[in-house]
N, C-alpha and C positions, 0 to 999 in steps of 0.2 A: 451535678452539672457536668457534659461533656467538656473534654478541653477547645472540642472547635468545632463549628456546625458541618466543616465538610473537610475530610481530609481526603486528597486525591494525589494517586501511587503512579508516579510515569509520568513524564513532561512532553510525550510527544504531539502528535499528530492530533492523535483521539484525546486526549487530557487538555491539551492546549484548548481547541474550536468546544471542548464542553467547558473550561473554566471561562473562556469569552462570554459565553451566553450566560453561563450562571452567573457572573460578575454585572451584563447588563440589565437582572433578570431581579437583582438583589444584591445591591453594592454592601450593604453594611452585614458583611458575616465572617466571621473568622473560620480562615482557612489554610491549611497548611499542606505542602507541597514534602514529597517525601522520593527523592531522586536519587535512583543509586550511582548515578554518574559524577563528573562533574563539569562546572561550564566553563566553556574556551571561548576567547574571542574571536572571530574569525581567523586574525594574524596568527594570533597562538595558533589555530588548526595548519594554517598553513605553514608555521616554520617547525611543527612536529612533523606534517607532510615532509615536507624539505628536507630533515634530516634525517630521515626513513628510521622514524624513532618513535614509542609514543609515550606520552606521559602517561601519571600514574591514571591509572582510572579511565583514560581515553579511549575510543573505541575501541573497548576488551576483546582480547578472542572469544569467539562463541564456543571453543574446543572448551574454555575454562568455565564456562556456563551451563553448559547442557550435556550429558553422554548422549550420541546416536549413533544408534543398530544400524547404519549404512556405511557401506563401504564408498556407494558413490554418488552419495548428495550430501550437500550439506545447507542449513540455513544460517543467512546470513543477516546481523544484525549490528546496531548502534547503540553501543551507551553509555551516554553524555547526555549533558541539558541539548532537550529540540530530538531527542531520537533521532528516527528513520530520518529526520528533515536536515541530517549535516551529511547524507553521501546519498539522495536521492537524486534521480536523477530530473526531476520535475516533470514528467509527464500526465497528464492531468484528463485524458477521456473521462465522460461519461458514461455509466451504465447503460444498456438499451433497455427500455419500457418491459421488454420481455424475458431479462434477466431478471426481473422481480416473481413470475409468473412461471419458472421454468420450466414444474412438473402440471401445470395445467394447460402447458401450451405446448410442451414437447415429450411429456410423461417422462421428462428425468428429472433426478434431484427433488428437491423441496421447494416449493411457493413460499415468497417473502411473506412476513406480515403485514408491511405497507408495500406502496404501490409506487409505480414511480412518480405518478403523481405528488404523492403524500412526499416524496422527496423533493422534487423540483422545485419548491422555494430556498430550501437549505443549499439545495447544488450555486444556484443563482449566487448568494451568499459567501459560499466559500469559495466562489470564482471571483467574488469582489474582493476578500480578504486579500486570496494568494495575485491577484493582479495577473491573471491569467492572461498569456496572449492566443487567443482563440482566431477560427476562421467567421464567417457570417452564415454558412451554411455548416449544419452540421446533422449526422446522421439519427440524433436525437432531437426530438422536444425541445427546443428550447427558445424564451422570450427574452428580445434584445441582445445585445452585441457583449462581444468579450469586453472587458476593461481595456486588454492591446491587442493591436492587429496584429494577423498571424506571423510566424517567419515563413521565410519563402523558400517554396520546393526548387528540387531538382529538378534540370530537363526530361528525367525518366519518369520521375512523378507526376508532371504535367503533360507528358502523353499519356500514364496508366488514367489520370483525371481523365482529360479528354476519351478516353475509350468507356471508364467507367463513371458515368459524373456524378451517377448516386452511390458511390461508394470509395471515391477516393477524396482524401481531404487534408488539408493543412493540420498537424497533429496540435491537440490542446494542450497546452505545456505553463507552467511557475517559470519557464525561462524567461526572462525580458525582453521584448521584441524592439522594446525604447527604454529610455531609462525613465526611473519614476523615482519618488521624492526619497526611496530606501534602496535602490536598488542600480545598477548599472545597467547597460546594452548586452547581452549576450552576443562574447567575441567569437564564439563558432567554433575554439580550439580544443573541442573534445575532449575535455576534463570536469566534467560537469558534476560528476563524483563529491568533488569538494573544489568551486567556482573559486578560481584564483579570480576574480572581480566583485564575488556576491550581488550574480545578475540572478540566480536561482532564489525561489522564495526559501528562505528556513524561519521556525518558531524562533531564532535572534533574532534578523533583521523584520521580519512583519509583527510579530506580534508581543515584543519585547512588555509594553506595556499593560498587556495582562495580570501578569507576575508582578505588577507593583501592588505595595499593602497588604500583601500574604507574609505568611512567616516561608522559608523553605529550607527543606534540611538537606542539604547533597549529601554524598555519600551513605547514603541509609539503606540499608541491605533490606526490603520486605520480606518477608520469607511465609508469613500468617497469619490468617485475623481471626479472633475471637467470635463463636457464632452461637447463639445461645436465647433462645426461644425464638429462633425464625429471623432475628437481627444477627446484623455484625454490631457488638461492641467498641474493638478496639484494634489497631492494629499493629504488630509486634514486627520489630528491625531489628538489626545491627548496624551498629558504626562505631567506627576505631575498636571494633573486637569489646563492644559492650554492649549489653541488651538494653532493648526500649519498649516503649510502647505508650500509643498514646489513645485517646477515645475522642467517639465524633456521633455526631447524628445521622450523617450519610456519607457515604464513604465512596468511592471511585476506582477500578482500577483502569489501569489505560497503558502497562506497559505494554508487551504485545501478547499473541495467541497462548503463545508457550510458558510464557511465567505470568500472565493472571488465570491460566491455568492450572499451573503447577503453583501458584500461592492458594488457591482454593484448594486443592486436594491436598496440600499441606494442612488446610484448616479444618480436615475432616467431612469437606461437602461431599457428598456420597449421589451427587444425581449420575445414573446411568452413562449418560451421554457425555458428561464431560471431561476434556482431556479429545477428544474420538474425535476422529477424522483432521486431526490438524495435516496440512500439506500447503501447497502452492499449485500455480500456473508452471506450464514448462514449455520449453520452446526451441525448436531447433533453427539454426542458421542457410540461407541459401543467397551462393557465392553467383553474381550476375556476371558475363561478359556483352558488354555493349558493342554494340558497331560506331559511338559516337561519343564524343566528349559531355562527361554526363557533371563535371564540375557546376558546381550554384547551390543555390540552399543559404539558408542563415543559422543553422541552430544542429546539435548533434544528430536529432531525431524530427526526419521534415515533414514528415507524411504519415499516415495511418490508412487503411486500408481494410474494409469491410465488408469484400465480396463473398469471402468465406465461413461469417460471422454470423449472419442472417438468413433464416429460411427455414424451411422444413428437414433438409439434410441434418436439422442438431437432433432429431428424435434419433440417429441411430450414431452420430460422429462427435467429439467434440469441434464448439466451436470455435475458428481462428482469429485474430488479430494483428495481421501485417503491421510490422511498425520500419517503413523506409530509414536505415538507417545513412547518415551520413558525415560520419568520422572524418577528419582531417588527415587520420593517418591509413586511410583505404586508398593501395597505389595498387596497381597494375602492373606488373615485371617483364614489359614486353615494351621493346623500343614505338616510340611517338603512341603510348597508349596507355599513359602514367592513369588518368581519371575517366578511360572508358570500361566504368563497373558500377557495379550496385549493390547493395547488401541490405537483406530483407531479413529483418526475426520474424518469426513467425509462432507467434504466444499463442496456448492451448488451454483452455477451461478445464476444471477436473472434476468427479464427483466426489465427495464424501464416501471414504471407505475407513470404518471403523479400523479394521487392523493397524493405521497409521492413527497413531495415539501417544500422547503424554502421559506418561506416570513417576509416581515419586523416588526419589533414589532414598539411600544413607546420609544421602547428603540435603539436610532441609533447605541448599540452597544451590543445587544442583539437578533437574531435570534429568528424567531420560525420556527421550525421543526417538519411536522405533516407527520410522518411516520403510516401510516396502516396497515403496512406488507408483507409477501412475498407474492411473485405472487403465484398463483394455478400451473404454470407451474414449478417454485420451490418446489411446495409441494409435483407433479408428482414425481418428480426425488426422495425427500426421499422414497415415497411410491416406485418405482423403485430398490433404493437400498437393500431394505426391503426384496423385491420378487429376488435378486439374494445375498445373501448372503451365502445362502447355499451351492448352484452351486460355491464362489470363495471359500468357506471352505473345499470340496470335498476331500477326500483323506488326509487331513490333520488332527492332534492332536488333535483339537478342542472341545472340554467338553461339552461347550456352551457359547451362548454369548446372550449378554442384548444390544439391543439401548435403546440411552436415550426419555425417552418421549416427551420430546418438542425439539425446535430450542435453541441453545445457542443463552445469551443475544446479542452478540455482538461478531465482526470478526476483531471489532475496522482497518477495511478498507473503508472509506468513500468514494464512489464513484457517481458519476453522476453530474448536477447538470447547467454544461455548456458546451455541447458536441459537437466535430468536426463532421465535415462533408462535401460534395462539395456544399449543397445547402442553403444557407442563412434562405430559408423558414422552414429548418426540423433541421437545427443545430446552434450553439452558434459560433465556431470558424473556423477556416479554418483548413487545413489538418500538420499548421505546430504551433497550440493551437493562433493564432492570432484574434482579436474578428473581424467576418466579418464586421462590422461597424465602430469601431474605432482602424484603422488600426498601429496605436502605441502604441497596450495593448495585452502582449501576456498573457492566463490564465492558467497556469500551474496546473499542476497535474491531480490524478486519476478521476476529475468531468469532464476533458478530454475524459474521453473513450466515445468511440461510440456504444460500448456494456460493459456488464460483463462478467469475465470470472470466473470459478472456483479457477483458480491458484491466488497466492499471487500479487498484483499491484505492490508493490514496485520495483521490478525491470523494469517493462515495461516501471512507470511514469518517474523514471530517466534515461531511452533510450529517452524517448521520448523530454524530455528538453534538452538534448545534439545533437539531431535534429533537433530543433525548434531553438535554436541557432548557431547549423553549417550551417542552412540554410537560414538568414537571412541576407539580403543585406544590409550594412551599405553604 
């Protein structure tokens, strides 16, 4: 007999929204949680914040996790109980219907295996968990209202609205627009990173009570699982510098792209594809000067913007994702003109290029990551941006504006890595993150996709593990 019917590796995003379902799916099963972090309470986070210090285990450097071949990126990660959910910034977009559909709609990339349909009750779902404050109009599919009402733009935003009205919208965000029975008011003060109020949704304050009646082990280094006729067996850690290992019936991983990566090629899985193509979204910055005092907004990020997202131009550009940013600390250095600016990121989709890959070190618990950079088809779309900037400025206040010269480091969204699909030969998992080979291992998270999109992951990856376990047969 196995010691537990599911043992599941990562506490974040994708591990939390699948142990939800699987707990309301089949309350009575022994389950154990294998976390190589450890949990802070929120105080704890913020007076190790405070003392620009961190505890043992606290958000580790990722220099002491992973080697990568770049000189100038790097990905950025969390690990503590609640992962990516203790420095996200809660931005919360949906998918569009057509990012499911890529390569049959724009012949790039790969077609998902489900549709956005087959997603849209899970999205629905995990917009009720995270208490989303959404707009009522949105550029996607969607039946009924957010849980909270939007935060409120800026005056620049609601002239780019009015100019564009199907494409400019109150950004969906985990920020609290009102306070609700876990959570406070989001105060505006652009520290959102780690919410000196815990107005942002994280796996502590929403969904603490998952994790009760499990066993859970912190500190548990996963490094490899036992795979042995087409199963995993068991799965092998460290903690306090002594080996473990324990056995299950089905088994989870849900840290992210790069270490349930680099734990399967640890464990000898040999499929083609995996490990290949892990990377991100990338995005460069452009500096507004207004003719008008553009102060207002309630929330870091007020707006989103999707004139550049949508259309036929993604057969040959990547697509963008304006995200209006609106910082506290965006002054303007010119006498009586403290708050007349604007700051726009401007996030880029990427394709899948094999040469950006994980593979195993000397180290069974060290990663290498030899990222190259973005595709040419990514660099189309900045140069795209570039050439209509003017045409979305038209008629409006606008002084002038700077983009920034390169790609930001990092979108700290790790994506790729072990991707679904219907055919064994071109993907990692099946259509509901199941490994097509060992049919007792599901791989959770955004190394899931079957493409990339511009919009934020984090809301899709946890639709998507409330999927993968409302649809599994016990």
């Amino acid at each position: 007999m196995s010691d537990y019917d599911l043992i599941l590796i990562g506490s974040g995003f994708a591990s939390s929204f699948f142990l939800k379902k699987i707990k309301e799916k089949k309350a009575a099963l022994r389950i154990l949680l294998l976390e190589k972090g450890q949990k802070f309470t929120h105080q704890e986070e913020l007076g190790y914040a405070a003392a620009a210090k961190q505890a043992p285990g606290y958000q580790l450097a990722e220099t002491s996790l992973i080697q990568q071949n770049s000189d100038n990126h790097y990905f950025q990660f969390n690990q503590s109980f609640g992962g990516g959910s203790n420095c996200w910034l809660g931005c919360t977009p949906r998918f569009l219907p057509a990012d499911f559909r890529l390569n049959s709609t724009y012949g790039i990339g790969k077609d998902w295996p489900i549709s956005y349909e087959d997603l849209a009750p899970y999205y629905d779902e995990a917009e009720s968990l995270m208490q989303i404050s959404g707009p009522e109009n949105t550029p996607w599919p969607k039946s009924g209202k957010y849980p909270l009402p939007p935060h409120g733009l800026t005056p620049f935003d609601r002239q780019l609205q009015e100019k564009y009205p199907d494409s400019v919208y109150a950004q969906a965000t985990a920020r609290a627009s009102m306070p609700t029975a876990q959570r406070a008011k989001c105060c505006g003060s652009s520290v959102c990173s780690l919410c000196p109020l815990d107005a942002k949704f994280t796996i502590g304050n929403g969904m603490g009570e998952v994790f009760e009646g499990i066993d859970i082990m912190y500190g548990a280094e996963v490094y490899a699982l036992e795979l042995n006729n087409d199963r995993v067996r068991k799965v092998f850690y460290r903690k306090n510098g002594q080996e473990k290992e324990a056995s299950a019936d089905l088994f989870a991983l849900g840290t992210n792209p790069i270490f349930n990566s680099h734990i399967l090629l640890n464990s000898g899985d040999s499929h083609p594809l995996l490990g290949k193509g892990i990377g991100e979204q990338r995005s460069v910055m452009v500096n507004i000067d207004l003719g008008f005092d553009n102060s207002g907004g309630s929330s870091i990020n007020s707006a989103n913007m999707w004139m550049l997202y949508k259309g036929e131009q993604r057969k040959a550009a990547a697509a963008c994702l304006i995200e209006s940013q609106n910082s506290a600390q965006m002054i303007r250095l010119e006498k009586g003109k403290l708050r007349h600016l604007a700051l726009f990121k401007c996030i880029f989709e990427d394709v899948y290029q094999e040469e950006n890959h994980v593979r195993k070190s000397d180290n069974p618990f060290k990663a290498i990551v030899n990222y190259q950079g973005p595709s040419e088809y990514l660099r189309k779309g900045v140069e795209r941006l570039k050439s209509k900037l003017d045409k979305i400025f038209e008629g409006l206040a606008v002084e002038k504006y700077q983009i920034s010269p390169g790609l930001a480091s990092t979108e700290a969204h790790i994506i790729g890595g072990h991707i679904m699909g219907n055919d064994p030969e071109n993907s990692v998992l099946d259509e509901m993150q199941l490994h097509h080979q060992y049919r007792n291992l599901f791989v959770l998270g955004a190394g899931s996709f079957s493409s990339m999109s511009p919009a934020n992951p984090t809301l899709t990856l946890a639709a998507l593990s409330l999927r993968s376990a409302d649809k599994m047969k016990f």
